[in-house]
DSSP file (Angstrom, degrees, kcal/mol; ACC not computed):
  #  RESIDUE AA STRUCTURE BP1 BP2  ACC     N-H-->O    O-->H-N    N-H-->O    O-->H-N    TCO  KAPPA ALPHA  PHI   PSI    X-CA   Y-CA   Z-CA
    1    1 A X    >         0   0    0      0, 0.0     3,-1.7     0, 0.0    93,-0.0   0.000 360.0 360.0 360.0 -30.5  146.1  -42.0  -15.6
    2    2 A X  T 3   +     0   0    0      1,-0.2     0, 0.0     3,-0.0     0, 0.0   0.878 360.0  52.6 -15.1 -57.5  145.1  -45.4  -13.8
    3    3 A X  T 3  S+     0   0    0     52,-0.1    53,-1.9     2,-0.0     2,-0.4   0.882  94.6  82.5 -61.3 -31.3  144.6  -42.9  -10.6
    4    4 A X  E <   +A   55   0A   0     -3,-1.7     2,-0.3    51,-0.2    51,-0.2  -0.596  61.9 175.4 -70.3 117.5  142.2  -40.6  -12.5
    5    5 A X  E     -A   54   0A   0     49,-4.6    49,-1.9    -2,-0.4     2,-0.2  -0.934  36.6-132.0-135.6 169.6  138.2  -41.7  -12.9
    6    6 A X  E     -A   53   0A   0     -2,-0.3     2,-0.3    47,-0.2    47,-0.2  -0.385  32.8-167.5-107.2 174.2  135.2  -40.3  -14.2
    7    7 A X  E     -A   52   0A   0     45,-0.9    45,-1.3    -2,-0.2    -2,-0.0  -0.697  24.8-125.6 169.7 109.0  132.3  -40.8  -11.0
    8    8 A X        -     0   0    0     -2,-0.3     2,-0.6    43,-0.2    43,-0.4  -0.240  46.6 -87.3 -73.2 169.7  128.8  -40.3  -11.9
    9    9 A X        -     0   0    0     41,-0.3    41,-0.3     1,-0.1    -1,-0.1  -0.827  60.2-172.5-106.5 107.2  127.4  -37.5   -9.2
   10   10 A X     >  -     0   0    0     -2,-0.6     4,-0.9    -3,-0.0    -1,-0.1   0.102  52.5-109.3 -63.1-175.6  126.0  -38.8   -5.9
   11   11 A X  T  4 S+     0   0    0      2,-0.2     4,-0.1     3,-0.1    -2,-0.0   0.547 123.2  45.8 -77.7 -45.9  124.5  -38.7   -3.0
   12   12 A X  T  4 S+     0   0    0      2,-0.1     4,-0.3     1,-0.1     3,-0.2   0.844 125.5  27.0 -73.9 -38.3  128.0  -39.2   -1.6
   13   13 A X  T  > S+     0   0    0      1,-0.2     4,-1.6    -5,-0.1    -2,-0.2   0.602  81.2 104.7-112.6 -14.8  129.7  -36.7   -3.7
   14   14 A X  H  X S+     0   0    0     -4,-0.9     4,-3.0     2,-0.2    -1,-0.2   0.725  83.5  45.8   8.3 -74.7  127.5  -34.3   -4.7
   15   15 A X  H  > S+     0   0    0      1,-0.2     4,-0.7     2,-0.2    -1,-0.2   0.965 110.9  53.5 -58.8 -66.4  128.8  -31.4   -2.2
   16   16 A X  H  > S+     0   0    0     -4,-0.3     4,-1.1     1,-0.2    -1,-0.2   0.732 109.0  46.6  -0.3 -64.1  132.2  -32.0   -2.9
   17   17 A X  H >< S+     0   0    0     -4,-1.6     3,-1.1     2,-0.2    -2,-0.2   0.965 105.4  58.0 -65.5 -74.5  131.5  -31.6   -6.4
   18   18 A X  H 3< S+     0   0    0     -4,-3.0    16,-0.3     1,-0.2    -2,-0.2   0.656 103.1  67.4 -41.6 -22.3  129.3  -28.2   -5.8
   19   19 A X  H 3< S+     0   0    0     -4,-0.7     2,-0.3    14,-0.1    -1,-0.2   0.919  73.3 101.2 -58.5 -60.1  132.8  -26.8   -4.2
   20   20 A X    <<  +     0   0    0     -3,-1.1    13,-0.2    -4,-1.1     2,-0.2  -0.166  51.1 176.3 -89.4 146.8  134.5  -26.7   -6.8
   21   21 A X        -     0   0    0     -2,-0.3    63,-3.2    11,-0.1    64,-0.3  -0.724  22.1-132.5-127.0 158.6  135.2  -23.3   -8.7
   22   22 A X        -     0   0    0      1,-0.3     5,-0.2    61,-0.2    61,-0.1  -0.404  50.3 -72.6-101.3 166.5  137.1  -22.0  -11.8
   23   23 A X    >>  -     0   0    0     -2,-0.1     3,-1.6     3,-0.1     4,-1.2  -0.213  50.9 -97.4 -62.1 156.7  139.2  -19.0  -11.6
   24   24 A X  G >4 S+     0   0    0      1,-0.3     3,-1.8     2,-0.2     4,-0.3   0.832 125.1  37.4  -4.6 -92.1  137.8  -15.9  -11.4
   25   25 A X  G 34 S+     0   0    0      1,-0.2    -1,-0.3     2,-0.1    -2,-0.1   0.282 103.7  71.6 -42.3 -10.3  138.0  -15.0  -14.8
   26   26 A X  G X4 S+     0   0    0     -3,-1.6     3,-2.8     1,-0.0     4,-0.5   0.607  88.0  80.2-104.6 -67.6  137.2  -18.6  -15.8
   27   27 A X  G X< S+     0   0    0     -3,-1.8     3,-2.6    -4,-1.2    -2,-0.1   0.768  75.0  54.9 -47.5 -56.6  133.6  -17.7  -14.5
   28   28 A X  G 3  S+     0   0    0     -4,-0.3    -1,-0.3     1,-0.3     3,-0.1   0.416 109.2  58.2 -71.7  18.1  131.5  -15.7  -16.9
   29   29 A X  G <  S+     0   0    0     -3,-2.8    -1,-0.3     1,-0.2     2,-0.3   0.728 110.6  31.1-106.8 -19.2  132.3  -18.7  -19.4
   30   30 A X  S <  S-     0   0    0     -3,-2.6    -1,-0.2    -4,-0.5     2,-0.2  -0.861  76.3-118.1-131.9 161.2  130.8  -21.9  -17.1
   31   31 A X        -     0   0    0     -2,-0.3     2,-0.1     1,-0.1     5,-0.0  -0.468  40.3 -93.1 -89.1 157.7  128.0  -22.3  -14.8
   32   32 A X     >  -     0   0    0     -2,-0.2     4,-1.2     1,-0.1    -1,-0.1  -0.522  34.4-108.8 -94.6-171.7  128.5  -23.3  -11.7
   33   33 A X  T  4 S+     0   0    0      1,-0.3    -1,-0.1     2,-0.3   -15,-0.1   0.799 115.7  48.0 -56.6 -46.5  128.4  -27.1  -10.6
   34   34 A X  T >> S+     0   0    0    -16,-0.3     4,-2.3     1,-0.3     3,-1.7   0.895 107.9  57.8 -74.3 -44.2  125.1  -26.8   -8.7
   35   35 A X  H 3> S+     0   0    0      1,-0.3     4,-1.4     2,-0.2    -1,-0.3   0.844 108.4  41.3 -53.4 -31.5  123.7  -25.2  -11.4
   36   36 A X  H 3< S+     0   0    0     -4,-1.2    -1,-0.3     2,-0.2    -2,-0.2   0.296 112.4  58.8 -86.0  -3.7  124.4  -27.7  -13.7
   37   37 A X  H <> S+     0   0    0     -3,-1.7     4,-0.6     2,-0.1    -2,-0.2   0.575 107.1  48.2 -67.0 -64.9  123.4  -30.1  -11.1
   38   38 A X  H >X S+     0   0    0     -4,-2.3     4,-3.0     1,-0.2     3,-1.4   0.937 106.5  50.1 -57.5 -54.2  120.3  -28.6  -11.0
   39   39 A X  H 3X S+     0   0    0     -4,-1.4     4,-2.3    -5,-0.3    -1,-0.2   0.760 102.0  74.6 -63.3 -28.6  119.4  -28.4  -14.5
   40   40 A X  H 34 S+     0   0    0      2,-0.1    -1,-0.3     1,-0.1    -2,-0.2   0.532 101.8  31.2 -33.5 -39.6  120.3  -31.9  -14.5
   41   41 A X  H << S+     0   0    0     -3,-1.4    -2,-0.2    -4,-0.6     3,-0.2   0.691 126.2  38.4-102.4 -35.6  117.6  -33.2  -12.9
   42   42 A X  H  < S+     0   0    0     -4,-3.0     2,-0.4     1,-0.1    -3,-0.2   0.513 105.1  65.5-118.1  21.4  114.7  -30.8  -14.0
   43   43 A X    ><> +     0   0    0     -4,-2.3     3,-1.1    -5,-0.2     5,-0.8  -0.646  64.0 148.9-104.0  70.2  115.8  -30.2  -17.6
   44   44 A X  T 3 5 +     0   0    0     -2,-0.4    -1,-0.1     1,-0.3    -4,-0.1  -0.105  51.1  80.3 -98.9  54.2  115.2  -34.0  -18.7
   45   45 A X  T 3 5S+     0   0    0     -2,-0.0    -1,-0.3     0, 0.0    -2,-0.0   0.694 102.4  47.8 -77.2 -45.5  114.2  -33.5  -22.3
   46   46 A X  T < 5S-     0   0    0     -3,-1.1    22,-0.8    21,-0.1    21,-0.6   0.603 101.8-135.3 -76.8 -41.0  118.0  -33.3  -22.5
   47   47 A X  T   5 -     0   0    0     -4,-0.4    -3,-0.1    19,-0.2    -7,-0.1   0.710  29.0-162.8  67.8  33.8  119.2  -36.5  -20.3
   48   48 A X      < -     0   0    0     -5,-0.8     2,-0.3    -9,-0.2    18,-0.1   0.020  11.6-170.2 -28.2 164.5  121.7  -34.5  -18.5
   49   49 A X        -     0   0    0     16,-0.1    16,-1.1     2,-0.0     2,-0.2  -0.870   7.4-157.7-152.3 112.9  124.5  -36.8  -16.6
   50   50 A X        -     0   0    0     -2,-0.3   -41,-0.3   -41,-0.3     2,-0.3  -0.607  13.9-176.7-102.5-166.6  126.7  -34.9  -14.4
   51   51 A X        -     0   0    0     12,-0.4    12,-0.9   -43,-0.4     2,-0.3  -0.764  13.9-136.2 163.9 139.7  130.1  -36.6  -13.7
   52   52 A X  E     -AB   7  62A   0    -45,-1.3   -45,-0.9    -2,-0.3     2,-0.4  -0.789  15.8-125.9-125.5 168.4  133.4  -35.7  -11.2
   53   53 A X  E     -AB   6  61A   0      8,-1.3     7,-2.4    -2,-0.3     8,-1.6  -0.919  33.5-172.8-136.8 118.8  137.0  -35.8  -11.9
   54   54 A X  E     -AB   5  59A   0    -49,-1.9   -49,-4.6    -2,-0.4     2,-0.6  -0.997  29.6-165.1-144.5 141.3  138.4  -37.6   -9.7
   55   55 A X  E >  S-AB   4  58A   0      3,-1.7     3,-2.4    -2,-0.2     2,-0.5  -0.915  86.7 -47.1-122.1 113.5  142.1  -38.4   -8.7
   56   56 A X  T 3  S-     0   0    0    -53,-1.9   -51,-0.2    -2,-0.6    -2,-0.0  -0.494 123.1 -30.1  61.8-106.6  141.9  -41.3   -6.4
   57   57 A X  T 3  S+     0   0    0     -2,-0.5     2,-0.9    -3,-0.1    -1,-0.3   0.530 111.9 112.8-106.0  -0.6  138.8  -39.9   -3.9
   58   58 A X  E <   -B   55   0A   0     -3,-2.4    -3,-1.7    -4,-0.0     2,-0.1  -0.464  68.5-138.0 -79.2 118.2  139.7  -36.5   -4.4
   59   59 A X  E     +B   54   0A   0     -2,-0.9    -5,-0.2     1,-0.2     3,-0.1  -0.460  38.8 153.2 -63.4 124.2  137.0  -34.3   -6.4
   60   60 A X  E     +     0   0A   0     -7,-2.4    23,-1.9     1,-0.1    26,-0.2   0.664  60.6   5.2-109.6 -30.1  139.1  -31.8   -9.2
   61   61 A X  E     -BC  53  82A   0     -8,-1.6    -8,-1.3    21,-0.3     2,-0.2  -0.488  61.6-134.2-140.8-159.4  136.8  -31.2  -11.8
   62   62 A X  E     -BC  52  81A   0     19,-1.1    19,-0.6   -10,-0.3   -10,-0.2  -0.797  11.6-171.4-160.2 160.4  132.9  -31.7  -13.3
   63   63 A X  E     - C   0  80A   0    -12,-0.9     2,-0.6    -2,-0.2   -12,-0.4  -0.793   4.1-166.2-167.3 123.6  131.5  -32.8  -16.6
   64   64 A X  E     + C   0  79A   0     15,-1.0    14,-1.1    -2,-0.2    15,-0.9  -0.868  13.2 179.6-114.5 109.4  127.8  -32.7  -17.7
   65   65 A X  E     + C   0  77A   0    -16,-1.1    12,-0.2    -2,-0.6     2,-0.2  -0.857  24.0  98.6-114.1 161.9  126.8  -34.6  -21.0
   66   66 A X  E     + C   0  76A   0     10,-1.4    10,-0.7    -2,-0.3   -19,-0.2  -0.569  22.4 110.4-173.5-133.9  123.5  -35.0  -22.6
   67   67 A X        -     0   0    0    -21,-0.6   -20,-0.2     8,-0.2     7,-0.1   0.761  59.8-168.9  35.6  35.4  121.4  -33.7  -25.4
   68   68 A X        -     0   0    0    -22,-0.8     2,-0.7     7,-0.1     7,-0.3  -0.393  14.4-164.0 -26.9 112.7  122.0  -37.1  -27.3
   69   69 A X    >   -     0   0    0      5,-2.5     3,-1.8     1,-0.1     5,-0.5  -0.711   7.3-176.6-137.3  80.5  121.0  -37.1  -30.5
   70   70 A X  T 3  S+     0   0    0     -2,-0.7     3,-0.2     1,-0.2    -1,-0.1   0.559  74.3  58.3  -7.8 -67.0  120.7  -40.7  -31.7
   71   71 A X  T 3  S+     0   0    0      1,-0.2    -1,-0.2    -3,-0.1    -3,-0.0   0.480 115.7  31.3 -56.3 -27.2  119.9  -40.3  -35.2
   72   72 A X  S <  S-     0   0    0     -3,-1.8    -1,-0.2     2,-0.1    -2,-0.2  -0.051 110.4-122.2-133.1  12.8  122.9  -38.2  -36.4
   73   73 A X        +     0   0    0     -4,-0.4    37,-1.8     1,-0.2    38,-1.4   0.770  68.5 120.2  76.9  61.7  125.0  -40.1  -33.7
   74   74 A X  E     - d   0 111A   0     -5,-0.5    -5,-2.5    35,-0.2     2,-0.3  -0.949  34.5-177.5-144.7 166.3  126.4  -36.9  -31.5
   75   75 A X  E     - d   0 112A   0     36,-1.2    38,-2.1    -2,-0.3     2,-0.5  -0.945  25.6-110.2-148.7 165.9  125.9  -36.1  -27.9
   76   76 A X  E     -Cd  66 113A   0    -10,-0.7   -10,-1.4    -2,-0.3     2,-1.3  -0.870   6.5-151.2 -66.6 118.1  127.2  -32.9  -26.0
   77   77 A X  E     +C   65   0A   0     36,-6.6    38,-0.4    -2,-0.5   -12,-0.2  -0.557  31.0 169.6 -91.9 104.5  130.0  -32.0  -23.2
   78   78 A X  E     +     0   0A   0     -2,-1.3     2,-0.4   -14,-1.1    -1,-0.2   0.979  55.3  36.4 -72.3 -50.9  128.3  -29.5  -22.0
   79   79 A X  E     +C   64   0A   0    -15,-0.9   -15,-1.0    -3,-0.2    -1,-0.4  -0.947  59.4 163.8-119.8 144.8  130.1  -28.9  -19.2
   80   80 A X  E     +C   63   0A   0     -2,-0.4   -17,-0.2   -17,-0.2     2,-0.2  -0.845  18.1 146.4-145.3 156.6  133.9  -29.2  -18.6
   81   81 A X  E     -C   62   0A   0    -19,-0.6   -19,-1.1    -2,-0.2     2,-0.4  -0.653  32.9-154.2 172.1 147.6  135.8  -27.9  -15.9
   82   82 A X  E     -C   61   0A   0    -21,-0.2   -21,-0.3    -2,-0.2     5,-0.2  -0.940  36.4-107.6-140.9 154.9  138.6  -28.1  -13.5
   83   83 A X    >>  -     0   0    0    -23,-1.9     3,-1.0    -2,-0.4     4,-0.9  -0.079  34.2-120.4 -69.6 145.2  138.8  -26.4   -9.8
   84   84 A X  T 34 S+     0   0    0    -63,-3.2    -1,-0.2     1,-0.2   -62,-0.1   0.672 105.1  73.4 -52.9 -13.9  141.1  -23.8   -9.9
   85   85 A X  T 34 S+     0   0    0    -64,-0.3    -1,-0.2     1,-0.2    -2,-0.1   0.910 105.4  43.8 -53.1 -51.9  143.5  -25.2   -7.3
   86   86 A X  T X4>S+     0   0    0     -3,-1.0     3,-1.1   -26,-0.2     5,-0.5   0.358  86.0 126.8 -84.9  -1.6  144.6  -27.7  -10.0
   87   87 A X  T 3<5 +     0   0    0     -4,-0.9    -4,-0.0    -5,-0.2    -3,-0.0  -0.252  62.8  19.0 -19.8 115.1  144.9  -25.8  -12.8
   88   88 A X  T 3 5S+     0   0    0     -2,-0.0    -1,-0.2     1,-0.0    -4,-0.0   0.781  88.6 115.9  74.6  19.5  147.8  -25.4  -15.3
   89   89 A X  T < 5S-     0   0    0     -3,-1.1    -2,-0.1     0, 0.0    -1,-0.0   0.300  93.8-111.2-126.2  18.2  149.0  -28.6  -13.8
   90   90 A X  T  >5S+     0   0    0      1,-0.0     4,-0.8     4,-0.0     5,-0.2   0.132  99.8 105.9 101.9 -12.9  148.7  -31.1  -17.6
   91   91 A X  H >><S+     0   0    0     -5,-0.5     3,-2.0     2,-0.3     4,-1.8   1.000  74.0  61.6 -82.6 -45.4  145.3  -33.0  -15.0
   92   92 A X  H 3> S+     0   0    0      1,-0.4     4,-0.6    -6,-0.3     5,-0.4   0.857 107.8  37.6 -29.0 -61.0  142.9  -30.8  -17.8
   93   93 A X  H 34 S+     0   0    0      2,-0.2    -1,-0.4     1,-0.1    -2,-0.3   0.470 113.4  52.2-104.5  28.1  144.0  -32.4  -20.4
   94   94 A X  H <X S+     0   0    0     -3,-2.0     4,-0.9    -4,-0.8    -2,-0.2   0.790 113.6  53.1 -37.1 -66.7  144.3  -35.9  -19.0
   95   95 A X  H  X S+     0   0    0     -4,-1.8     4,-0.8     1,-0.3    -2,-0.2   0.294 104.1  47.2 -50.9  -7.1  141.1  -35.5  -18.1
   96   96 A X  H  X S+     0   0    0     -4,-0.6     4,-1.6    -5,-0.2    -1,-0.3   0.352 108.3  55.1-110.7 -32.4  139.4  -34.5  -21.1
   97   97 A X  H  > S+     0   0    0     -5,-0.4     4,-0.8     2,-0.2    -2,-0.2   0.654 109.0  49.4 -94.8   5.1  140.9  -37.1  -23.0
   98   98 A X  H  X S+     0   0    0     -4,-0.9     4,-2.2     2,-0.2     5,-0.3   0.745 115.5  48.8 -86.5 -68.8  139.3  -39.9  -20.1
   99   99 A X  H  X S+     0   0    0     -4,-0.8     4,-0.9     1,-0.2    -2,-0.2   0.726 108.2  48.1 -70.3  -9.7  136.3  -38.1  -20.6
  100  100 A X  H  X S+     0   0    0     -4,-1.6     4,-1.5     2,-0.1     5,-0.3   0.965 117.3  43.7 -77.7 -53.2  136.6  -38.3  -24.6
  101  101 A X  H >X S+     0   0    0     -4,-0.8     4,-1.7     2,-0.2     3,-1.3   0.936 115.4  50.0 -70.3 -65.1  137.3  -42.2  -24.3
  102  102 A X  H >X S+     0   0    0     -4,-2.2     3,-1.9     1,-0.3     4,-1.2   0.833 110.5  47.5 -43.7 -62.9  134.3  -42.8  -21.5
  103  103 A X  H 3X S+     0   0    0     -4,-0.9     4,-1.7     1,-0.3     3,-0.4   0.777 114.1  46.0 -76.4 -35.1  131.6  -40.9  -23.6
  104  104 A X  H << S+     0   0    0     -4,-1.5    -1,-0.3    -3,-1.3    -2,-0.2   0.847 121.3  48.0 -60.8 -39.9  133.0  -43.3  -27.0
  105  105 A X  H << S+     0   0    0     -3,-1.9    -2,-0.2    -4,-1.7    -1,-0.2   0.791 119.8  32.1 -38.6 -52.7  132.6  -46.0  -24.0
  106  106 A X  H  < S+     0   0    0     -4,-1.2     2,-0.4    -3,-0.4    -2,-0.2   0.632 114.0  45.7-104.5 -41.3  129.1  -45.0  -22.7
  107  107 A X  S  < S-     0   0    0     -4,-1.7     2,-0.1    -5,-0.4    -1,-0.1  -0.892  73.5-121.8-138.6 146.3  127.2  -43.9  -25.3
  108  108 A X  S    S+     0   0    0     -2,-0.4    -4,-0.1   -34,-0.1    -1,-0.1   0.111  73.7 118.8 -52.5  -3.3  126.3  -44.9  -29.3
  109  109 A X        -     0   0    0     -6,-0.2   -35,-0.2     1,-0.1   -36,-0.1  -0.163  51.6-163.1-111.7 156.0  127.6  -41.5  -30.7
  110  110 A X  S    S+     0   0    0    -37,-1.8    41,-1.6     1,-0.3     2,-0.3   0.558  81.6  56.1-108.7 -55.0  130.8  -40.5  -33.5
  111  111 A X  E     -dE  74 150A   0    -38,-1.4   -36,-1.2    39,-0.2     2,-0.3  -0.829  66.1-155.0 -99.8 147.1  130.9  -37.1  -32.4
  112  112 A X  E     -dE  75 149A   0     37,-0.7    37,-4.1    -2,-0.3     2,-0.3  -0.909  27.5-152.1-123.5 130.7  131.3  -34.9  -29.0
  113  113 A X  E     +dE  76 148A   0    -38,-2.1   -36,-6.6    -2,-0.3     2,-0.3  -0.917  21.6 167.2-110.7 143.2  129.7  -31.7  -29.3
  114  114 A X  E     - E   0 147A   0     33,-2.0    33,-4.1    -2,-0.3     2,-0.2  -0.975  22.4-152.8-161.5 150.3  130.7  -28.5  -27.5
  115  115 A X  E     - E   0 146A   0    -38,-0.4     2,-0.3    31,-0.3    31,-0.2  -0.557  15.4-164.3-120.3 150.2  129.8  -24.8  -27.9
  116  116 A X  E     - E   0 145A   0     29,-1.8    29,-2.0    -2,-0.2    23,-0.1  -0.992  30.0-114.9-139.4 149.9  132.6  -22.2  -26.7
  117  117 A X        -     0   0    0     -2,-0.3     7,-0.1    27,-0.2    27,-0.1  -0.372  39.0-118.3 -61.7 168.5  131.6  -18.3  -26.1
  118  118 A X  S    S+     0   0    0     25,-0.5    -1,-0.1     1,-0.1    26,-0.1   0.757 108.6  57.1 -89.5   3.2  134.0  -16.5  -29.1
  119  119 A X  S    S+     0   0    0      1,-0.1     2,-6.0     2,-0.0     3,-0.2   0.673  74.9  90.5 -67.5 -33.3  135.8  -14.8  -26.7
  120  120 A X    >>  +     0   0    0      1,-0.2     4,-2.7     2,-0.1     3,-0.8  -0.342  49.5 171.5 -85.2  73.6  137.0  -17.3  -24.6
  121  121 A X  H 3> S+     0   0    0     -2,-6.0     4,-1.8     1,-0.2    -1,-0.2   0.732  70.2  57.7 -48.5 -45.9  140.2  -17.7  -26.3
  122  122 A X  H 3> S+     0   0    0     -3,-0.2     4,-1.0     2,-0.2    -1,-0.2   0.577 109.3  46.5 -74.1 -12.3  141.9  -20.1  -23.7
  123  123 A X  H <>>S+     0   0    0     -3,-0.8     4,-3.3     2,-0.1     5,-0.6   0.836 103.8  59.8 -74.0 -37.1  139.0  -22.7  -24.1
  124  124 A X  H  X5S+     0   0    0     -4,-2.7     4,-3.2     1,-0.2     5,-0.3   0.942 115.1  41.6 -48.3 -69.2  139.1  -22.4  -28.0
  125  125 A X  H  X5S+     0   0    0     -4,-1.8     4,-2.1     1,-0.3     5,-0.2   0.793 110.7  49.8 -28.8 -67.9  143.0  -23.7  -27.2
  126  126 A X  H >X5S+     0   0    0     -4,-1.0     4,-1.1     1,-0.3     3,-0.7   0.968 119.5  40.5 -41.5 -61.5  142.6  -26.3  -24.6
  127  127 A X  H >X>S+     0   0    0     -4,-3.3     4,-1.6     1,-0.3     3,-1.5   0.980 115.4  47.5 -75.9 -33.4  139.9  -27.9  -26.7
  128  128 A X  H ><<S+     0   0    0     -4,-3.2     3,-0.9    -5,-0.6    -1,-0.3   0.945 111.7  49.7 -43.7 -50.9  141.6  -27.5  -30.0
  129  129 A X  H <<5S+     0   0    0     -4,-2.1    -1,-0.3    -3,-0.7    -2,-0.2   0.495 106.0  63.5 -85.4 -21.9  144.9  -28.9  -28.5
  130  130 A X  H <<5S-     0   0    0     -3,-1.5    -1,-0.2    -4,-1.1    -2,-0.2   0.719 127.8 -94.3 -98.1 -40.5  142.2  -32.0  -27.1
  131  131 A X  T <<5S+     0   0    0     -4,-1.6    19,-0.3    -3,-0.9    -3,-0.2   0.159  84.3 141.1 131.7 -26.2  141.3  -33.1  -31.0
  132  132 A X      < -     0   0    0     -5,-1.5     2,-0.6    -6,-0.2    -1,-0.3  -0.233  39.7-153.0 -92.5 147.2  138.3  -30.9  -31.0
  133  133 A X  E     -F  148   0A   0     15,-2.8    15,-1.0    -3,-0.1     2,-0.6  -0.946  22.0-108.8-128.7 133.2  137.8  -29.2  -34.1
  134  134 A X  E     -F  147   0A   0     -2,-0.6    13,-0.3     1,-0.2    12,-0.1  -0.351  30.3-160.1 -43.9  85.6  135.7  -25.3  -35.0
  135  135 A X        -     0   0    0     11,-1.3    -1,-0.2    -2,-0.6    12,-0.2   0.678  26.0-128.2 -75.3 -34.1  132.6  -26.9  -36.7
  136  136 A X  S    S+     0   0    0     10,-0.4     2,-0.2     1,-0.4    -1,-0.2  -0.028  72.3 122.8 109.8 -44.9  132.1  -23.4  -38.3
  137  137 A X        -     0   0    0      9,-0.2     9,-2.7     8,-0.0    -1,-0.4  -0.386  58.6-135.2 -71.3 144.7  128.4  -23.6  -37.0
  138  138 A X        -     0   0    0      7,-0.3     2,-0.4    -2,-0.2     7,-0.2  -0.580  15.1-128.7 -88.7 145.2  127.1  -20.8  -34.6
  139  139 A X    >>> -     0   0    0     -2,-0.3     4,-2.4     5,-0.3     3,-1.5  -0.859  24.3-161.2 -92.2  67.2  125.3  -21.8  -31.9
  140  140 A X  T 345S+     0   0    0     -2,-0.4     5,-0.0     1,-0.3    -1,-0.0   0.528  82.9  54.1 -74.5  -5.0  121.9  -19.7  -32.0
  141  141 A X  T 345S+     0   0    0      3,-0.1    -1,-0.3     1,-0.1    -3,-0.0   0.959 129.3  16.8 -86.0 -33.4  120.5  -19.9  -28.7
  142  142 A X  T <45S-     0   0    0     -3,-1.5    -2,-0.2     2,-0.1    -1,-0.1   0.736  93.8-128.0 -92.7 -25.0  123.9  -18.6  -27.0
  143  143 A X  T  <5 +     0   0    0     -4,-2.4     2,-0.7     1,-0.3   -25,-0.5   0.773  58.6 144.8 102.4  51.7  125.1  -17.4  -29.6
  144  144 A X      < -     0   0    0     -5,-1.4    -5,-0.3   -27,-0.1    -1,-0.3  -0.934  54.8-114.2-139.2 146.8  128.5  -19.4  -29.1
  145  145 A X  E     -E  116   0A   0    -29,-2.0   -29,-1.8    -2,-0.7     2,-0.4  -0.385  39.0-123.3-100.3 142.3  130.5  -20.8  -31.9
  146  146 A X  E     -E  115   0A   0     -9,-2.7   -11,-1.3   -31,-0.2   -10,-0.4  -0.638  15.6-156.7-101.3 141.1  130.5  -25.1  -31.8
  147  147 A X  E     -EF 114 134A   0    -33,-4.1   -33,-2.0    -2,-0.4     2,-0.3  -0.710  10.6-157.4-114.0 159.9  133.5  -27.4  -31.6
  148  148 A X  E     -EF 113 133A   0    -15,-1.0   -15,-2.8    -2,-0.3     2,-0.6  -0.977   7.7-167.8-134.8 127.0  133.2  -31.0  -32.8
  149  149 A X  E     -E  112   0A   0    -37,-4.1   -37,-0.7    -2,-0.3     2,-0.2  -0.907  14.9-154.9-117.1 142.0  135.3  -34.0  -32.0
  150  150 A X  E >   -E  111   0A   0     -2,-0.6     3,-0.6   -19,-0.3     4,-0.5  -0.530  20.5-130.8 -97.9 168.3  135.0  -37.0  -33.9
  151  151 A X  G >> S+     0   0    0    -41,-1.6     3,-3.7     1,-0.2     4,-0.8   0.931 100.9  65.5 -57.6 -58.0  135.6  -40.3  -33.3
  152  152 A X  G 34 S+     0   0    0      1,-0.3    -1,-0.2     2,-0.2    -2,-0.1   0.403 104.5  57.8 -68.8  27.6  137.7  -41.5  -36.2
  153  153 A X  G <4 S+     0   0    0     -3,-0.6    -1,-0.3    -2,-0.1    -2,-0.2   0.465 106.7  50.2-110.3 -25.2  140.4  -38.8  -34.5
  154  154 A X  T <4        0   0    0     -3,-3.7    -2,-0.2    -4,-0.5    -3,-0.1   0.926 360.0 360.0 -72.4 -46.5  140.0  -41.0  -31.4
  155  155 A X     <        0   0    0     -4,-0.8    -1,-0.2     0, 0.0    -3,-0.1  -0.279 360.0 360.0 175.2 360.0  140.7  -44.2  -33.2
C-alpha cells in the first residue's frame, strides 16, 4: 500500500483527475469528477475537498469529503470512485480503507458518512465489505439510504 496515496486536487492534477470515468453502468450512481470539482469550489457552506487516488503518479480514482459536522463529530465521503480501467482489481478496496485511515488522520470526526442510491446493490457491498454499516436513516434530499462507518471499527 506504501505505493498508493491520497493527493489533494491541483493545478497539476486536476485534468487527469477529470479523465477518469466509471463504467457505464456505474454512471447514474456518481457524478462525474469535474462536477464534483466544480461543486467543490462554489458549494462552500459544505467545505468540499476533492482528493485523487493515486498509485505512484498515476491518477485511478477521486474522493470528495466535506459537510463536517463538528458538533456530532461526522463528516461525509461524498464521493468515492475508481476509473474503470482498474476496476475488480482488490485497488477499491485498498483504497477505501487509505481513505478511511486519512479522513481519521485529517479531520476531528468518529464517523464517515455516505448515502448510497437503494438500488445500487454493488456499492451497498463494497462498502459494507469496507466496515461501513446501513445507518437505517433515509437520506431526504436524494432520497438515498446512509451508511455509517465508525471509528471504534477502525481502531
Amino acid at each position: 500500500m506504501k505505493e498508493l496515496s491520497i493527493q489533494k486536487v491541483s493545478a497539476d492534477n486536476w485534468r487527469s483527475l477529470a479523465g477518469l470515468t466509471v463504467a457505464a453502468d456505474q454512471n447514474p450512481y456518481i457524478e462525474p469528477n469535474e462536477i464534483s470539482m466544480l461543486e467543490s469550489f462554489y458549494d462552500t457552506k459544505h467545505n468540499w475537498v476533492c482528493f485523487g487516488l493515486f498509485k505512484q503518479d498515476q491518477p485511478l480514482g477521486f474522493m470528495m469529503i466535506g459537510a463536517e459536522n463538528k458538533e456530532e463529530q461526522y463528516i461525509w465521503l461524498d464521493r468515492f470512485m475508481i476509473d474503470q480501467g482498474f476496476q475488480g482489481s482488490g485497488l477499491g478496496k485498498s483504497f477505501i480503507q487509505l481513505a478511511i485511515e486519512y479522513i481519521f488522520a485529517h479531520y476531528a470526526v468518529n464517523e464517515i458518512v455516505i448515502s448510497i442510491k437503494p438500488e445500487n446493490v454493488g456499492a451497498k457491498r463494497f462498502y459494507t465489505q469496507a466496515g461501513f454499516e446501513d445507518s437505517g436513516l433515509i437520506d431526504p434530499k436524494f432520497d438515498e439510504d446512509i451508511f455509517v462507518y465508525e471509528r471504534s471499527t477502525a481502531e
